[in-house]
N, C-alpha and C positions, 0 to 999 in steps of 0.2 A: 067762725065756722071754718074748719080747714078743708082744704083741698083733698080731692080722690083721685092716688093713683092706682091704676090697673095697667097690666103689662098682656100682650098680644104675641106668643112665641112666633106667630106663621101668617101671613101675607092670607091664606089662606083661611083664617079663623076671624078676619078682621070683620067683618058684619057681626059677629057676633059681641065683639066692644067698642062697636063703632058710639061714637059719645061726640055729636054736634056741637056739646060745647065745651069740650076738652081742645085742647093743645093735642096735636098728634106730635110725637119725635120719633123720627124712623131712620133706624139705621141699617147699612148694610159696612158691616166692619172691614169684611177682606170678599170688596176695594174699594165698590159706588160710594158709599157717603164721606169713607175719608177722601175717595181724591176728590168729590165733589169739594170739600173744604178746601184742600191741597189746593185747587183752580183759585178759587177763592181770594185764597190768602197769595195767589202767585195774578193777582188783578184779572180775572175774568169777567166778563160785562153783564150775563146770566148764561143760564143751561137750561136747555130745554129737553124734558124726557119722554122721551118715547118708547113704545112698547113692541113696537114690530120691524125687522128688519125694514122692511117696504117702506113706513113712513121715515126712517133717517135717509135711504136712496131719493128720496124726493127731496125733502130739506137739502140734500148733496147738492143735488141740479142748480139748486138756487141759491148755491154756494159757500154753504154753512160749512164749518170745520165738524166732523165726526168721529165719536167718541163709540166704540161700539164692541161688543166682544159675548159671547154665548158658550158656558160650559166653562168660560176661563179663557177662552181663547180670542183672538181678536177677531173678528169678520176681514174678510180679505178688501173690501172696499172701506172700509177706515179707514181715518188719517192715522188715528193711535187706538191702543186699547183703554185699561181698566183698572193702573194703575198709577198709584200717582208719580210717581215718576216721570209719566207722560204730560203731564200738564205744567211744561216747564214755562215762565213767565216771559221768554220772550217771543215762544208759539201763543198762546191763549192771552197774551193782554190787553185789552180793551174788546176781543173778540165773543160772538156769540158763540156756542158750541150747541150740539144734539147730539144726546147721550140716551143711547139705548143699551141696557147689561140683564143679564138672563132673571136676575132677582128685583136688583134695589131698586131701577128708575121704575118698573110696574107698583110698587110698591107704593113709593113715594103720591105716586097719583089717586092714591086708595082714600088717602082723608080730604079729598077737596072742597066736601063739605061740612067739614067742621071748622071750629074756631081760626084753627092756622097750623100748614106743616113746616115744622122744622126738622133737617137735616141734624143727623148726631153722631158724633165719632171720640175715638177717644181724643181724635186730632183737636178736637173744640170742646172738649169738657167743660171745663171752669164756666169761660162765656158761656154756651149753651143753659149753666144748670142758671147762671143769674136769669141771663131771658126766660126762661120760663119760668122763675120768681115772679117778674114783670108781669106775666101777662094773667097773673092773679085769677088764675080759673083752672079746673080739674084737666090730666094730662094722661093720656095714651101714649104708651110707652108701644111704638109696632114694630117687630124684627121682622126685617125681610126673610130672612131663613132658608132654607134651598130648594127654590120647586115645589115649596107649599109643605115642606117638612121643616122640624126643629132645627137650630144649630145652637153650638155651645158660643161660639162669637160674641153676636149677636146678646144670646143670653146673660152672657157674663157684664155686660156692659151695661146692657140696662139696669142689672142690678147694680152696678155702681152709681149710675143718675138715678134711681130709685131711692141707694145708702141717703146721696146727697143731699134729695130734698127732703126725705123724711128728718134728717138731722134738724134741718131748718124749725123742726115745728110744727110748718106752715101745713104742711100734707102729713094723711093717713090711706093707712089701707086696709084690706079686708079681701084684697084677691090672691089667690095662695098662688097663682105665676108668677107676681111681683116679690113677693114671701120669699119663693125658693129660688128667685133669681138676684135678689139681695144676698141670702147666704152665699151663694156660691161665690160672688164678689166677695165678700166677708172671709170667707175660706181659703179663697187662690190668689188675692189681687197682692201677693206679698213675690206671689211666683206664678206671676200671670204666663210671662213666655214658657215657662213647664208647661202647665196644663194646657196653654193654646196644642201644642205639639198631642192633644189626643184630636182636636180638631179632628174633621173628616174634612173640609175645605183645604185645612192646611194641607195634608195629604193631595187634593186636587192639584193647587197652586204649584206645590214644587213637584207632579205628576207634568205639568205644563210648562214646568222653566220659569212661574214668573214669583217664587215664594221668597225672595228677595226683600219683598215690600214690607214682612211681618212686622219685623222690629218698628218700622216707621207704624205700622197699622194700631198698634197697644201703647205706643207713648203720648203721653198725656201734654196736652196747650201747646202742641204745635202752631196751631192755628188761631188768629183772634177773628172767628167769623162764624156767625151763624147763620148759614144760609136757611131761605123761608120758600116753599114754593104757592104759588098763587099765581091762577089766571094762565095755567099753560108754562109758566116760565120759574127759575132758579133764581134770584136774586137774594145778597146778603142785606138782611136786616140790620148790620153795626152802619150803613152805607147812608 
């Protein structure tokens, strides 16, 4: 019996494929999940997400390192923003962090009760698509998206982990979001950096100075780590 994927364009639609016993992967491309990976792979200890300005100020007091930025922009009481960039390995290693961003970290807390959430970028392709070979159960593909709207990111991506597993075999589908987010991968991933440039993010990003990061955001196995969240906290599953 093979596997069902279904894909979830909006943070905002996510009750309606929520699936207890799926794998959720949720990304947010341009920045949360890749530099979630980025920390990652540069030895952070976990990350903790949170959704409200207020709860990272508290975590502050108590001494946590914070990751935090709204709209693209960093919050003034952060230590760094939103970028990976910023989580260079001799600030973040062996360190805990609290990460709050206008999309991905609300996001990321949406399947806490299903199977298991994994973090997906294009930074942890490869890894990413074998673990969730492993974990041998149906997968919810969820874009964080922007403010409960579509983004192309996002979308293109998952149809690429979509292409992947379906290659395998092992999964099928039947939901036309995963459908037309496969083609699109199929269609652009030869000239991904062209087409990201219709982005509206992208537009945002170099509206803020920080679009720098693109090129690192679409290239592929950057990183060997698939970080999983459970129980409040970020930690990598290769660990």
């Amino acid at each position: 019996m093979k596997h069902i994927i279904e894909t979830c364009y909006s943070s905002a639609l996510f009750d309606i494929f929520e699936n207890k016993n799926a794998v959720v992967v949720v990304t947010d491309v341009f920045r949360a999940t890749t530099s979630i990976c980025t920390a990652f792979a540069n030895g952070v200890k976990t990350i903790i997400p949170v959704k409200t300005e207020e709860e990272a100020k508290e975590y502050q007091k108590r001494g946590y390192l914070i990751a935090a930025e709204r709209n693209g922009k960093k919050l003034d009481f952060a230590d760094f923003g939103n970028s990976p960039e910023n989580f260079k390995r001799e600030i973040i290693e062996g360190k805990d962090i609290v990460y709050s961003t206008t999309n991905g970290t609300r996001t990321i807390q949406m399947g806490e009760n299903c199977k298991a959430v994994a973090i997906g970028s294009f930074a942890n392709f490869t890894v990413l698509v074998e673990w969730i070979r492993q974990q041998n159960s149906d997968v919810t593909l969820l874009c964080a998206g922007w403010k409960g709207k579509y983004n192309i990111e996002d979308s293109i991506f998952m149809g690429a982990i979509a292409d992947a597993l379906l290659q395998t075999g092992e999964y099928e589908t039947i939901c036309d979001s995963t459908i037309a987010a496969q083609d699109m991968w199929n269609n652009h991933k030869n000239d991904l950096r062209g087409f990201i440039e219709y982005c509206a993010q992208r537009t945002r990003l170099r509206n803020n100075g920080v679009d720098d990061c693109i090129d690192y955001c679409i290239t592929l196995d950057t990183c060997k780590v698939v970080p999983v969240y459970k129980d409040g906290k970020i930690t990598d599953a290769l660990k």
